[in-house]
Chimera marker file (.cmm) of the C-alpha trace (Angstrom):
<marker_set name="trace">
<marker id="1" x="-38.924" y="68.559" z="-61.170" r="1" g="1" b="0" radius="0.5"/>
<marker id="2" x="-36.215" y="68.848" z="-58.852" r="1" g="1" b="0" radius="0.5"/>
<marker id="3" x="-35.256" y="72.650" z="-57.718" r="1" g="1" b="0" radius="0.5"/>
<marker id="4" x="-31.001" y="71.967" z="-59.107" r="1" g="1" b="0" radius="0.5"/>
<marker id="5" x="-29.414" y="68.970" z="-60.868" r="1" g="1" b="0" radius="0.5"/>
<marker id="6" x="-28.830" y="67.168" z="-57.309" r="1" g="1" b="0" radius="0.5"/>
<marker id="7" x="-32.626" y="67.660" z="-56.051" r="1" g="1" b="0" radius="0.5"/>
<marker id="8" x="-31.400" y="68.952" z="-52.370" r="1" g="1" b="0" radius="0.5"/>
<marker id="9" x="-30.922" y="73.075" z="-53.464" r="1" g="1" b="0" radius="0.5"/>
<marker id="10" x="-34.427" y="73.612" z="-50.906" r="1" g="1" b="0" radius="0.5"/>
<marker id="11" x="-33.722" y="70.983" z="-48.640" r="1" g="1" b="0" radius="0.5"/>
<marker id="12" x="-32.888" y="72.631" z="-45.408" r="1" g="1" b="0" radius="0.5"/>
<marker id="13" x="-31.466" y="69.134" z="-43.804" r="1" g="1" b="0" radius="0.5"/>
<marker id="14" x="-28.811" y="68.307" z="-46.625" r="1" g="1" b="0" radius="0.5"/>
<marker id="15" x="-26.006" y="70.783" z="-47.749" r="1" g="1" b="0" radius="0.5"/>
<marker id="16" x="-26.101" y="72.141" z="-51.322" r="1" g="1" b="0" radius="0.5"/>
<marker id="17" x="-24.148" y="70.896" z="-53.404" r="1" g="1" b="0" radius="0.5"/>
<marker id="18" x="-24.419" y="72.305" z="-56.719" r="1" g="1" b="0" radius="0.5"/>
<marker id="19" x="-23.154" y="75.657" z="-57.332" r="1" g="1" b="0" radius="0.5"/>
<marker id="20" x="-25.129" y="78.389" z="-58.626" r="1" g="1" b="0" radius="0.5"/>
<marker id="21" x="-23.828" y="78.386" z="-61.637" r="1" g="1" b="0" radius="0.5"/>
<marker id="22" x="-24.921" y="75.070" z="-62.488" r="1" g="1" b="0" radius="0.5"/>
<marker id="23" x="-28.822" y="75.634" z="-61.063" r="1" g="1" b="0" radius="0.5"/>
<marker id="24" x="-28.595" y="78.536" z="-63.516" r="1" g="1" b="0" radius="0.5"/>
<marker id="25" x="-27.930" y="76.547" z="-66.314" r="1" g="1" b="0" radius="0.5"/>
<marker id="26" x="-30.127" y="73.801" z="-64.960" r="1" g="1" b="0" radius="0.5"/>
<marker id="27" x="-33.136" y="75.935" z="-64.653" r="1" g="1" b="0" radius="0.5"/>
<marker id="28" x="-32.336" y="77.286" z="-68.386" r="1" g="1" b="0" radius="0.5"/>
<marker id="29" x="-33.727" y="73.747" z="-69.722" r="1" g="1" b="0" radius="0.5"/>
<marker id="30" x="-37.118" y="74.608" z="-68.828" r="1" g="1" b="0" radius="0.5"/>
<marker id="31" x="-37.341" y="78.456" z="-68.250" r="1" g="1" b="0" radius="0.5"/>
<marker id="32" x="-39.065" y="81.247" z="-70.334" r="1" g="1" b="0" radius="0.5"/>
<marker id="33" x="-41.424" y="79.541" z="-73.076" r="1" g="1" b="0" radius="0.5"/>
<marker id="34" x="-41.692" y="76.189" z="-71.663" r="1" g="1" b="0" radius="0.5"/>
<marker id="35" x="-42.246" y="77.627" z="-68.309" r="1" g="1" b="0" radius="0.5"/>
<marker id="36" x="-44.745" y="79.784" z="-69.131" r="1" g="1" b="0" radius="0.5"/>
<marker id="37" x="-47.037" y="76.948" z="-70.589" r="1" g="1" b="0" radius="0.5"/>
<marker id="38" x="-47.629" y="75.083" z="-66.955" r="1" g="1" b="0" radius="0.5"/>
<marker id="39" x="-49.985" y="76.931" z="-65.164" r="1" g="1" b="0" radius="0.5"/>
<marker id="40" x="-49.123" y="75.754" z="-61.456" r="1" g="1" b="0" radius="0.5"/>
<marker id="41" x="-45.702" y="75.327" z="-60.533" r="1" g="1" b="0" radius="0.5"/>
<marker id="42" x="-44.984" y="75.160" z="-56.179" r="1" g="1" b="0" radius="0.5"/>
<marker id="43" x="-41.841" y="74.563" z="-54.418" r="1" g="1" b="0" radius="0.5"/>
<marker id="44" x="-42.335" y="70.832" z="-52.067" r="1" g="1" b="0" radius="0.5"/>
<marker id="45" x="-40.107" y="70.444" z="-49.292" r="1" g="1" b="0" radius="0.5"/>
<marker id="46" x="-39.829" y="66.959" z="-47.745" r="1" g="1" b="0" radius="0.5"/>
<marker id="47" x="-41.720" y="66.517" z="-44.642" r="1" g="1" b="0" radius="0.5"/>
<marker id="48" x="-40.270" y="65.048" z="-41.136" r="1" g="1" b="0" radius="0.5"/>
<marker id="49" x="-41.841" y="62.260" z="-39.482" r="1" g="1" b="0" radius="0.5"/>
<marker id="50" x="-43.716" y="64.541" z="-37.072" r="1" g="1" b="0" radius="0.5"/>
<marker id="51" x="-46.229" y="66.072" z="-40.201" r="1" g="1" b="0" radius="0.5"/>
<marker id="52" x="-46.652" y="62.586" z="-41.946" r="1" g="1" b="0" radius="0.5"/>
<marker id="53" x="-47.349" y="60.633" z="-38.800" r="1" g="1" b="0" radius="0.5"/>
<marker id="54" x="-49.606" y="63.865" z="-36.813" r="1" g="1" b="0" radius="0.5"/>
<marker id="55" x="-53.629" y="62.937" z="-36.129" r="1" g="1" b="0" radius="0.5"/>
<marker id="56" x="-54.521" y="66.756" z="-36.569" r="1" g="1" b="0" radius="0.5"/>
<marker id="57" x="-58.042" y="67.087" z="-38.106" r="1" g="1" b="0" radius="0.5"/>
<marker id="58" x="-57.494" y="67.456" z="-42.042" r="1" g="1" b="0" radius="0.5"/>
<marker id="59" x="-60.175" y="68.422" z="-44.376" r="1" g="1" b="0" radius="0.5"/>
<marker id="60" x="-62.152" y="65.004" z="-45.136" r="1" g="1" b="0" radius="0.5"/>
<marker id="61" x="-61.796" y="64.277" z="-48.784" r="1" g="1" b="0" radius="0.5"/>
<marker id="62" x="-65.228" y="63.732" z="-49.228" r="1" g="1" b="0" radius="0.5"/>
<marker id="63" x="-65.809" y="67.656" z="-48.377" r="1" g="1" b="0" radius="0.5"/>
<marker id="64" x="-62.874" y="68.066" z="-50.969" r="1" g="1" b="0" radius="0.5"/>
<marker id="65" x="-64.326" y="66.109" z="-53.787" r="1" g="1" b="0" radius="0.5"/>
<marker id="66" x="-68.222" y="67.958" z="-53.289" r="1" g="1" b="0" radius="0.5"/>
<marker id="67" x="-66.252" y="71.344" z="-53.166" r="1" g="1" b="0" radius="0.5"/>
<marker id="68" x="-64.321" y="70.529" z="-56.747" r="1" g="1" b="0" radius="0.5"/>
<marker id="69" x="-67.642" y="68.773" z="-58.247" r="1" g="1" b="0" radius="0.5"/>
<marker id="70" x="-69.150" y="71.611" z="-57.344" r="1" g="1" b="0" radius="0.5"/>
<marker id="71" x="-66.340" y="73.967" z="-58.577" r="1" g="1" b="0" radius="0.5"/>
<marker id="72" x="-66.669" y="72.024" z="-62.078" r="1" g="1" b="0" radius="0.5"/>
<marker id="73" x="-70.619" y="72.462" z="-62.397" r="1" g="1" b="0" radius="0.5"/>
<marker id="74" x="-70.121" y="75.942" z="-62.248" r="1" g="1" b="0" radius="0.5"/>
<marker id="75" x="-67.503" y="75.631" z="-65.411" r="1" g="1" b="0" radius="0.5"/>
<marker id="76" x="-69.419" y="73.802" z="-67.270" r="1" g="1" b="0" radius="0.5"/>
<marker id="77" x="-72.563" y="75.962" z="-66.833" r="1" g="1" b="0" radius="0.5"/>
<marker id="78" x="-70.391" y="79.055" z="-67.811" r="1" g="1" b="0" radius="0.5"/>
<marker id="79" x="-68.935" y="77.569" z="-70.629" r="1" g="1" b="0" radius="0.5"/>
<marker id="80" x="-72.027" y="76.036" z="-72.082" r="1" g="1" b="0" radius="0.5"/>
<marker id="81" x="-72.438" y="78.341" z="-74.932" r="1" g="1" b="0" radius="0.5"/>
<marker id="82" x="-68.770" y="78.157" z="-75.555" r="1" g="1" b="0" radius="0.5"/>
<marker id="83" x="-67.371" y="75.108" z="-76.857" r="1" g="1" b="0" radius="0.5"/>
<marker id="84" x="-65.501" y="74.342" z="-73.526" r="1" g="1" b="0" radius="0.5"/>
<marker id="85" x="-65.577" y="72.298" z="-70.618" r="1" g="1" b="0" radius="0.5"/>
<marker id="86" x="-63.020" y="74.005" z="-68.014" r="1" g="1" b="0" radius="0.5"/>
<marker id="87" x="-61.348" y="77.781" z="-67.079" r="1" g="1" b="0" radius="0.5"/>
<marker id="88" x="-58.162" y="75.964" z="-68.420" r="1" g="1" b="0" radius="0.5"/>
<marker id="89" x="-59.504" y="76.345" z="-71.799" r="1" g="1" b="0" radius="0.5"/>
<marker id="90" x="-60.060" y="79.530" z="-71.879" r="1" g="1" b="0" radius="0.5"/>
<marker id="91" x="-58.673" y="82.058" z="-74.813" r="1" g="1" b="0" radius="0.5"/>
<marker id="92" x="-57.872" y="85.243" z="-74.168" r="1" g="1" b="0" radius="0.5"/>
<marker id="93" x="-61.420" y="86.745" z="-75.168" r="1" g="1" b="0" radius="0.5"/>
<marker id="94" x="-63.186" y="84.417" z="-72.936" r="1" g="1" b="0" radius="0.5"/>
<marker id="95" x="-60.704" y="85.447" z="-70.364" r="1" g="1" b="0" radius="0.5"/>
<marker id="96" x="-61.666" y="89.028" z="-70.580" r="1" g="1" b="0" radius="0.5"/>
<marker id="97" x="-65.044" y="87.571" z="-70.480" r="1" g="1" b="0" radius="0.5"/>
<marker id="98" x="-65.460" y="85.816" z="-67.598" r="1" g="1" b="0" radius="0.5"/>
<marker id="99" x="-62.182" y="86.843" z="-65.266" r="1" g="1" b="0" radius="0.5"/>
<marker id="100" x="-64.252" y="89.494" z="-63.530" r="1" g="1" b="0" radius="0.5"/>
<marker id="101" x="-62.406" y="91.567" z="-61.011" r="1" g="1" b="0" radius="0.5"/>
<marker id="102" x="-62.410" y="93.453" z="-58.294" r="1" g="1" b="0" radius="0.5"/>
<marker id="103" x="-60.349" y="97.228" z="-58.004" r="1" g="1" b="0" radius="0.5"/>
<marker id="104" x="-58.379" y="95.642" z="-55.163" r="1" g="1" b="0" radius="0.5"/>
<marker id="105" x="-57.577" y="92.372" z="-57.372" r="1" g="1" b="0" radius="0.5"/>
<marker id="106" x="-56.697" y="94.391" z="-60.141" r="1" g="1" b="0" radius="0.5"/>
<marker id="107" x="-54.495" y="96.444" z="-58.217" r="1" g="1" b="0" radius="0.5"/>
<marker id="108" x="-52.586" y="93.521" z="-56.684" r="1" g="1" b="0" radius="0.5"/>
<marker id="109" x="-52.123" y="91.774" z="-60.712" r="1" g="1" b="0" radius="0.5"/>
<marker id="110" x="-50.795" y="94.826" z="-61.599" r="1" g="1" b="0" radius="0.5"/>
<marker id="111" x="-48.586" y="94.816" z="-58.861" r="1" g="1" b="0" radius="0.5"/>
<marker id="112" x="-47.491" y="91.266" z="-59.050" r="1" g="1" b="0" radius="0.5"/>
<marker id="113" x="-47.004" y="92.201" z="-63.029" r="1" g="1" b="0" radius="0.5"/>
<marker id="114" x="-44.679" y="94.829" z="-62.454" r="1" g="1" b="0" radius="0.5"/>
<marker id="115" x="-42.676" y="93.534" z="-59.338" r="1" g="1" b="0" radius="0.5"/>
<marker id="116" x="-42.401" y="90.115" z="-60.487" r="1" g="1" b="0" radius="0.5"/>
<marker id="117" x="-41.853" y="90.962" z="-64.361" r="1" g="1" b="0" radius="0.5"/>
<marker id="118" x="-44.291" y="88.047" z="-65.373" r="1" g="1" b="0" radius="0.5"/>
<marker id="119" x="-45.271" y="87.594" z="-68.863" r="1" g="1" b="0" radius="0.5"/>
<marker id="120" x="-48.458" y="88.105" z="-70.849" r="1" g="1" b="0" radius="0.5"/>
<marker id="121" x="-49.091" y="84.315" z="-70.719" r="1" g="1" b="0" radius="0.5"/>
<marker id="122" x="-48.392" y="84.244" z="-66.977" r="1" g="1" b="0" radius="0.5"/>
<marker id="123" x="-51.147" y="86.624" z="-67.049" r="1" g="1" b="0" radius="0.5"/>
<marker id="124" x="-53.455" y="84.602" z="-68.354" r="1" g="1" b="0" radius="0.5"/>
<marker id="125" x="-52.197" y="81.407" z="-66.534" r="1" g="1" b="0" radius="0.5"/>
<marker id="126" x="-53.231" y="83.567" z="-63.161" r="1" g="1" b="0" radius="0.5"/>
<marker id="127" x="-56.611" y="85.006" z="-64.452" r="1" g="1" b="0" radius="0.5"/>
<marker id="128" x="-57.784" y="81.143" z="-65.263" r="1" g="1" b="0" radius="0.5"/>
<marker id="129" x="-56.085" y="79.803" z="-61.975" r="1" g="1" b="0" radius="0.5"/>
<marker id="130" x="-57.656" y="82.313" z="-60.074" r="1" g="1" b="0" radius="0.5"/>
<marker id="131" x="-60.796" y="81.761" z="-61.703" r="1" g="1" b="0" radius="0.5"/>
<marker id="132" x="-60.803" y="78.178" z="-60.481" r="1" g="1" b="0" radius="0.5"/>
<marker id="133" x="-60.538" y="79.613" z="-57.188" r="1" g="1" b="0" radius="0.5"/>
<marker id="134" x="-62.692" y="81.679" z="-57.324" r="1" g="1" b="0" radius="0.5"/>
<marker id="135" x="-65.119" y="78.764" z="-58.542" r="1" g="1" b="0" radius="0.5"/>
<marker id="136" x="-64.146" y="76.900" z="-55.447" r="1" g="1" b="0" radius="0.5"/>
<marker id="137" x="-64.894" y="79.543" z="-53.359" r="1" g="1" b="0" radius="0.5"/>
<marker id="138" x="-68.479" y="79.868" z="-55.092" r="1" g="1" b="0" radius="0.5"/>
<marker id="139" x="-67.123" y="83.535" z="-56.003" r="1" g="1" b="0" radius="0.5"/>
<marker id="140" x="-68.586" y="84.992" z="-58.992" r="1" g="1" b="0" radius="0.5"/>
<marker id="141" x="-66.095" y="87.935" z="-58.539" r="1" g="1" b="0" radius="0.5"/>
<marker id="142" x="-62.569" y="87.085" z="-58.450" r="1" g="1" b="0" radius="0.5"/>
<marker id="143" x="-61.085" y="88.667" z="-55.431" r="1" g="1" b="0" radius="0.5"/>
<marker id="144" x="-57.620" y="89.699" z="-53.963" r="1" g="1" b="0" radius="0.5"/>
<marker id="145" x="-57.296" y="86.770" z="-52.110" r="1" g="1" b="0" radius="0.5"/>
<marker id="146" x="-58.149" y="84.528" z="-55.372" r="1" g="1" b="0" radius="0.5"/>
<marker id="147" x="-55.267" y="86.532" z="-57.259" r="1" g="1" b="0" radius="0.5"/>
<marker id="148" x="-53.007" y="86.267" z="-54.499" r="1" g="1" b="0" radius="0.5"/>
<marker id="149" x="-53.336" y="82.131" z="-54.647" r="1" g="1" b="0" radius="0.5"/>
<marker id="150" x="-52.906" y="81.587" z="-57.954" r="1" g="1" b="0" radius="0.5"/>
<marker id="151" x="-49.450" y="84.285" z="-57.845" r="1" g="1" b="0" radius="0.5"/>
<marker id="152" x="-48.031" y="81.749" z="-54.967" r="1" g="1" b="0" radius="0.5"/>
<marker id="153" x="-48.960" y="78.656" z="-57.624" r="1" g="1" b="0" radius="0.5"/>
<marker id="154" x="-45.990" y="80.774" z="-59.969" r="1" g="1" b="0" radius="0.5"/>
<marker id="155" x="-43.211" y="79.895" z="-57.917" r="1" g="1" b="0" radius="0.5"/>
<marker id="156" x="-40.876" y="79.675" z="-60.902" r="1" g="1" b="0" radius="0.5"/>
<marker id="157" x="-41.782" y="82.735" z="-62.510" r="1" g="1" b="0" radius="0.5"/>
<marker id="158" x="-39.844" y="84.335" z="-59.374" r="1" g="1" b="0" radius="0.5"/>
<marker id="159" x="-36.704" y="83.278" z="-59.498" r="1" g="1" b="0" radius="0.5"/>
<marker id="160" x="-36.776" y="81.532" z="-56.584" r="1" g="1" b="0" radius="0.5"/>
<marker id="161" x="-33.710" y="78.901" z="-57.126" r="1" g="1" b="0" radius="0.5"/>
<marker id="162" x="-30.764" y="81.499" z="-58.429" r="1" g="1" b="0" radius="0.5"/>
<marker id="163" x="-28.293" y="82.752" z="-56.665" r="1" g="1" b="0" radius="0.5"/>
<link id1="1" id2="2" r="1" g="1" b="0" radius="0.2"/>
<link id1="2" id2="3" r="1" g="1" b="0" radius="0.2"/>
<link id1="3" id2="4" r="1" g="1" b="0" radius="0.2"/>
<link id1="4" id2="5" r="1" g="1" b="0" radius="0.2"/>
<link id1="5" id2="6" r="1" g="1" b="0" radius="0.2"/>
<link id1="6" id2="7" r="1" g="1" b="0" radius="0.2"/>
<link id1="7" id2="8" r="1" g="1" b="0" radius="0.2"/>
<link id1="8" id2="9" r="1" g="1" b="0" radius="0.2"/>
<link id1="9" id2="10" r="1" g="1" b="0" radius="0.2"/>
<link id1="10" id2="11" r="1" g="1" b="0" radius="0.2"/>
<link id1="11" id2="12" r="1" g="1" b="0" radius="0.2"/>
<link id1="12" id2="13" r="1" g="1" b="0" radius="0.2"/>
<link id1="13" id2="14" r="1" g="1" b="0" radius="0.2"/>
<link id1="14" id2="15" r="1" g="1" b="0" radius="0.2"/>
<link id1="15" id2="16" r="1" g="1" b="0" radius="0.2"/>
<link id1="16" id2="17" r="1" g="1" b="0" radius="0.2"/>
<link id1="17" id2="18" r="1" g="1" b="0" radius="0.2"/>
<link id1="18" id2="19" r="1" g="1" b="0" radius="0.2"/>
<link id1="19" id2="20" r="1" g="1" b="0" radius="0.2"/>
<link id1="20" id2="21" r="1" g="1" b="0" radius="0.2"/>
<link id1="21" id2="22" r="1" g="1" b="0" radius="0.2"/>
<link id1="22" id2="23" r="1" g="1" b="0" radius="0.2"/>
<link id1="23" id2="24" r="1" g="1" b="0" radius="0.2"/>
<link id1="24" id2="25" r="1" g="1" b="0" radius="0.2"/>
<link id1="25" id2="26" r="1" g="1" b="0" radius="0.2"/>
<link id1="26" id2="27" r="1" g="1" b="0" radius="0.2"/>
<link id1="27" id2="28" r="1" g="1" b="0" radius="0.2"/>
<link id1="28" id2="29" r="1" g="1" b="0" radius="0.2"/>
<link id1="29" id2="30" r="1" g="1" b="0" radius="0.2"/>
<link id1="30" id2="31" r="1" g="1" b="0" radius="0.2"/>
<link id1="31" id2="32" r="1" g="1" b="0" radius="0.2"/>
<link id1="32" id2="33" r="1" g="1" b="0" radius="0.2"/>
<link id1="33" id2="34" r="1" g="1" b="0" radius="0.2"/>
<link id1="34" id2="35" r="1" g="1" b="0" radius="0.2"/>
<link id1="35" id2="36" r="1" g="1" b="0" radius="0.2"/>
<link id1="36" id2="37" r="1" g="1" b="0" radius="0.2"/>
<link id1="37" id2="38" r="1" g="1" b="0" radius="0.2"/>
<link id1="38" id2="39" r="1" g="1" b="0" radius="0.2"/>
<link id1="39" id2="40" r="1" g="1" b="0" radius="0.2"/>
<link id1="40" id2="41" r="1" g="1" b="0" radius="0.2"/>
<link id1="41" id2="42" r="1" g="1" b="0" radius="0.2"/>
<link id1="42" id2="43" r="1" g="1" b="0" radius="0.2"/>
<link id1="43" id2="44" r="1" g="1" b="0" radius="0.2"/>
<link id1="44" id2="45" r="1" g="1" b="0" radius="0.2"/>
<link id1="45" id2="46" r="1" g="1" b="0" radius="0.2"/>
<link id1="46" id2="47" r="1" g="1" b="0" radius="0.2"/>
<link id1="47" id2="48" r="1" g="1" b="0" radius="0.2"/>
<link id1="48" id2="49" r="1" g="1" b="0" radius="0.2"/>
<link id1="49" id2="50" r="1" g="1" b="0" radius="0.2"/>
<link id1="50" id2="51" r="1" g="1" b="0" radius="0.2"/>
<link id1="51" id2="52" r="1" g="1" b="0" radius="0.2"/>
<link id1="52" id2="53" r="1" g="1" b="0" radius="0.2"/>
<link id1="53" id2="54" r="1" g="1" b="0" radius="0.2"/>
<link id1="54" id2="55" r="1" g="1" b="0" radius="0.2"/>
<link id1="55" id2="56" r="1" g="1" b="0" radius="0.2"/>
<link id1="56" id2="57" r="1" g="1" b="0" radius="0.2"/>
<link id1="57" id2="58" r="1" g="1" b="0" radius="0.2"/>
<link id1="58" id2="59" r="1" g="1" b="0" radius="0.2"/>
<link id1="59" id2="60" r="1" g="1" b="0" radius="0.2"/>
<link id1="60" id2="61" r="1" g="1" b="0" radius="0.2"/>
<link id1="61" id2="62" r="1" g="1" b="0" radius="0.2"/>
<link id1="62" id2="63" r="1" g="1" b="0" radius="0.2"/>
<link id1="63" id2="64" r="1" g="1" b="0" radius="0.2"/>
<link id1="64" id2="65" r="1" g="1" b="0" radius="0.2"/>
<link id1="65" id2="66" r="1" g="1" b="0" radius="0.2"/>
<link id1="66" id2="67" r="1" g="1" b="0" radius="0.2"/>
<link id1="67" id2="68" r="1" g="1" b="0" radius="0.2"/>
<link id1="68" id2="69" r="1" g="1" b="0" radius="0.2"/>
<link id1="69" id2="70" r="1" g="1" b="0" radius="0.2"/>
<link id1="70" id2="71" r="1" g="1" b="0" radius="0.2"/>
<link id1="71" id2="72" r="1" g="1" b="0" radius="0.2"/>
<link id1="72" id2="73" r="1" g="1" b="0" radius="0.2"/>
<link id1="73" id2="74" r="1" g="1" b="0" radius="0.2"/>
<link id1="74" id2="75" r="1" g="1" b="0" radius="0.2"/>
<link id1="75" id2="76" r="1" g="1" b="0" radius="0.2"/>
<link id1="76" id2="77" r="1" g="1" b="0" radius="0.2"/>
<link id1="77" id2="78" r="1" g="1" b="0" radius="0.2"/>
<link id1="78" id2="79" r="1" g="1" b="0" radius="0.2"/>
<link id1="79" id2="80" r="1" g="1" b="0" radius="0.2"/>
<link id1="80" id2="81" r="1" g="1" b="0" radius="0.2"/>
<link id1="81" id2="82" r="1" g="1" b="0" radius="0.2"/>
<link id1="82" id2="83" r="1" g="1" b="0" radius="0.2"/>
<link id1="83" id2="84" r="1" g="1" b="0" radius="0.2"/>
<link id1="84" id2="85" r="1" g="1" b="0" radius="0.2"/>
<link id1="85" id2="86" r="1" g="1" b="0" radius="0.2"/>
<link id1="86" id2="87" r="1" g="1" b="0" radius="0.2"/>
<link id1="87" id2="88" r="1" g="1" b="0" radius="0.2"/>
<link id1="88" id2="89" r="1" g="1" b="0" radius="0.2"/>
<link id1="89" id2="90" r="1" g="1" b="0" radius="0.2"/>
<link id1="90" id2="91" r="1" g="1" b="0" radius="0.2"/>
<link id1="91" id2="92" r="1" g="1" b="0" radius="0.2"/>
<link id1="92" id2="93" r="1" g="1" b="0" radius="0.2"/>
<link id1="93" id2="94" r="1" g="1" b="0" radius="0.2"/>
<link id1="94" id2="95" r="1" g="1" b="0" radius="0.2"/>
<link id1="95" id2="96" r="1" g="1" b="0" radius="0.2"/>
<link id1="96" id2="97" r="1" g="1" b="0" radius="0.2"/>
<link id1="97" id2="98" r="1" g="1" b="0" radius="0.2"/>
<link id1="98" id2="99" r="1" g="1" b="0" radius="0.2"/>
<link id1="99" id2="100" r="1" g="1" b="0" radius="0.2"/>
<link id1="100" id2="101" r="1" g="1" b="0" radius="0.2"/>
<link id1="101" id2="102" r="1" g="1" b="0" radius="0.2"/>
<link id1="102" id2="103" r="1" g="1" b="0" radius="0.2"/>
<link id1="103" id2="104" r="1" g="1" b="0" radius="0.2"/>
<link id1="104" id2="105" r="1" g="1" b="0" radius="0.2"/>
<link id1="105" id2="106" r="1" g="1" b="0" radius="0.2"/>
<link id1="106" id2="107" r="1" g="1" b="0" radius="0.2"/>
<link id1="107" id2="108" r="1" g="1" b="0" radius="0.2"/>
<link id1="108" id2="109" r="1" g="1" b="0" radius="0.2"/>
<link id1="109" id2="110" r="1" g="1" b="0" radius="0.2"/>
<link id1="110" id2="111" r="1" g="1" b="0" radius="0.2"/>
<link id1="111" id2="112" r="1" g="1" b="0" radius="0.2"/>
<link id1="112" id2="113" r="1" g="1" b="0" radius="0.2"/>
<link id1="113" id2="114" r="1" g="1" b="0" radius="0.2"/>
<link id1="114" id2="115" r="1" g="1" b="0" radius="0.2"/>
<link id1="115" id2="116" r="1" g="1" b="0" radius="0.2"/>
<link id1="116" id2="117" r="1" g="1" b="0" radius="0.2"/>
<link id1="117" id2="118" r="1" g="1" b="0" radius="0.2"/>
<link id1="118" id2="119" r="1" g="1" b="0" radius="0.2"/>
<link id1="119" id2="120" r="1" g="1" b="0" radius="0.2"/>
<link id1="120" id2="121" r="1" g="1" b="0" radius="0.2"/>
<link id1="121" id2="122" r="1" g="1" b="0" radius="0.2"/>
<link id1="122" id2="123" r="1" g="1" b="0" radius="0.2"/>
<link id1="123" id2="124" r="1" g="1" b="0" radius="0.2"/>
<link id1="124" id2="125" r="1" g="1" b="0" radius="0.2"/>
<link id1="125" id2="126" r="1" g="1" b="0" radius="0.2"/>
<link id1="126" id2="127" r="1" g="1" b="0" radius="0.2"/>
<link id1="127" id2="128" r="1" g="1" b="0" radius="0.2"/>
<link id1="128" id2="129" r="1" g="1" b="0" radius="0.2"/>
<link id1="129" id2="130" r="1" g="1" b="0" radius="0.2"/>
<link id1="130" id2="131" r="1" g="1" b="0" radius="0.2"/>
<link id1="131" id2="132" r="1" g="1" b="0" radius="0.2"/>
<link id1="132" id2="133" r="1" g="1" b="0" radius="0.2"/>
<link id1="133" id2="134" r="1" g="1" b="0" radius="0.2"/>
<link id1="134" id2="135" r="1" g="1" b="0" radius="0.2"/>
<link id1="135" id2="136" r="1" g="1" b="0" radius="0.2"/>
<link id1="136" id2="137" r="1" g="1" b="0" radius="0.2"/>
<link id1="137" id2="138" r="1" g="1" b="0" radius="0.2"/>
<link id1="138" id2="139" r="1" g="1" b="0" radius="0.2"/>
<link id1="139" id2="140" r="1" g="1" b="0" radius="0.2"/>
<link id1="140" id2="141" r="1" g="1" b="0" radius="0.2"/>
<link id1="141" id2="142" r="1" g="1" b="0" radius="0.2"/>
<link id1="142" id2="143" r="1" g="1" b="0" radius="0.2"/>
<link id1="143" id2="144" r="1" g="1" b="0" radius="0.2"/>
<link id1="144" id2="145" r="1" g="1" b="0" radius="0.2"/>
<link id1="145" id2="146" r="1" g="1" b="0" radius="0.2"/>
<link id1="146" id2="147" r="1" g="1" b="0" radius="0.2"/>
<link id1="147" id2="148" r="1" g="1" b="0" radius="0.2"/>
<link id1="148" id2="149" r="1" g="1" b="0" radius="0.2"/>
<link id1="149" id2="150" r="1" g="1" b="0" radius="0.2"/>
<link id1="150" id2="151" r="1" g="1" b="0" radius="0.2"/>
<link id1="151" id2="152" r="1" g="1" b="0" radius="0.2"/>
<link id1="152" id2="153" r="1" g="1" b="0" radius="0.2"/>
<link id1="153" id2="154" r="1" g="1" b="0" radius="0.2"/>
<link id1="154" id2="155" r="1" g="1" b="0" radius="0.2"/>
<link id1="155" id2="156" r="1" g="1" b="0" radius="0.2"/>
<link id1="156" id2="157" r="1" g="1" b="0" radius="0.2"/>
<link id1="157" id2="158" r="1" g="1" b="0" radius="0.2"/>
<link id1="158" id2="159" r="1" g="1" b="0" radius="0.2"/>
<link id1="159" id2="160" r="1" g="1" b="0" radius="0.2"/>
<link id1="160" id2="161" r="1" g="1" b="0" radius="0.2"/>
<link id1="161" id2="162" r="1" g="1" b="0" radius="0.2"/>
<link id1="162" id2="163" r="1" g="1" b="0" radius="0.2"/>
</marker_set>
């Protein structure tokens, strides 16, 4: 989706043109509820000709595909005994279940809780994304910098485009 009606709010090269007022209202249409139920939402900004056209090394997709084949074993080994294919499908007992972590990554959820007054299904959204990572990682702890990840994939849930 676009950040306000006119899609430039975030674009540092074009002048804003809606007011706030009107983001407000625009944002409305899909906060709280609705908002809640996608579990990855990240602001884009356009890129200049100097990032799309740039020969630095990138991570081969190949490496990319083993790493998330890989990542998806490891679900579907867990989850064997479950009735579910993916850390997207978990409910909140399996979540308790298999989101294992660490004092430190506890600490910073409770943090990001409190400071960032995210809901209980935002919680959830970030245990299973940060699961994932974890998974990716080969982590069968989920750690700080797992947490930390999946709380930059909530954009929204920070009120990022008011004001």
């Amino acid at each position: 989706m676009h950040p306000c009606p006119c899609g430039y709010y975030t674009d540092p090269k074009r002048a804003r043109r809606c007011h706030p007022s009107k983001i407000a209202r625009y944002m409305e249409k899909i906060s709280g509820p609705l908002l809640d139920r996608i579990d990855i939402h990240i602001e884009l900004s356009s890129l200049k000709y100097k990032e799309l056209s740039d020969t630095k090394y990138a991570e081969p997709s190949a490496a990319i595909k083993e790493r998330v084949e890989g990542a998806r074993k490891i679900q579907t080994e867990r989850f064997k005994a479950e009735g579910i294919f993916y850390n997207a499908s978990m409910n909140t007992r399996l979540i308790k279940k298999y989101c294992i972590l660490n004092d430190e990554a506890k600490a910073l959820l409770k943090m990001a809780m409190s400071e960032l007054g995210l809901s209980a299904r935002a919680y959830d959204k970030i245990l299973k994304v940060s699961r994932t990572i974890a998974d990716l990682a080969e982590s069968e702890t989920i750690l700080p910098e797992h947490i930390s990840e999946a709380i930059e994939y909530r954009g929204l849930d920070r009120s990022m485009y008011v004001g």
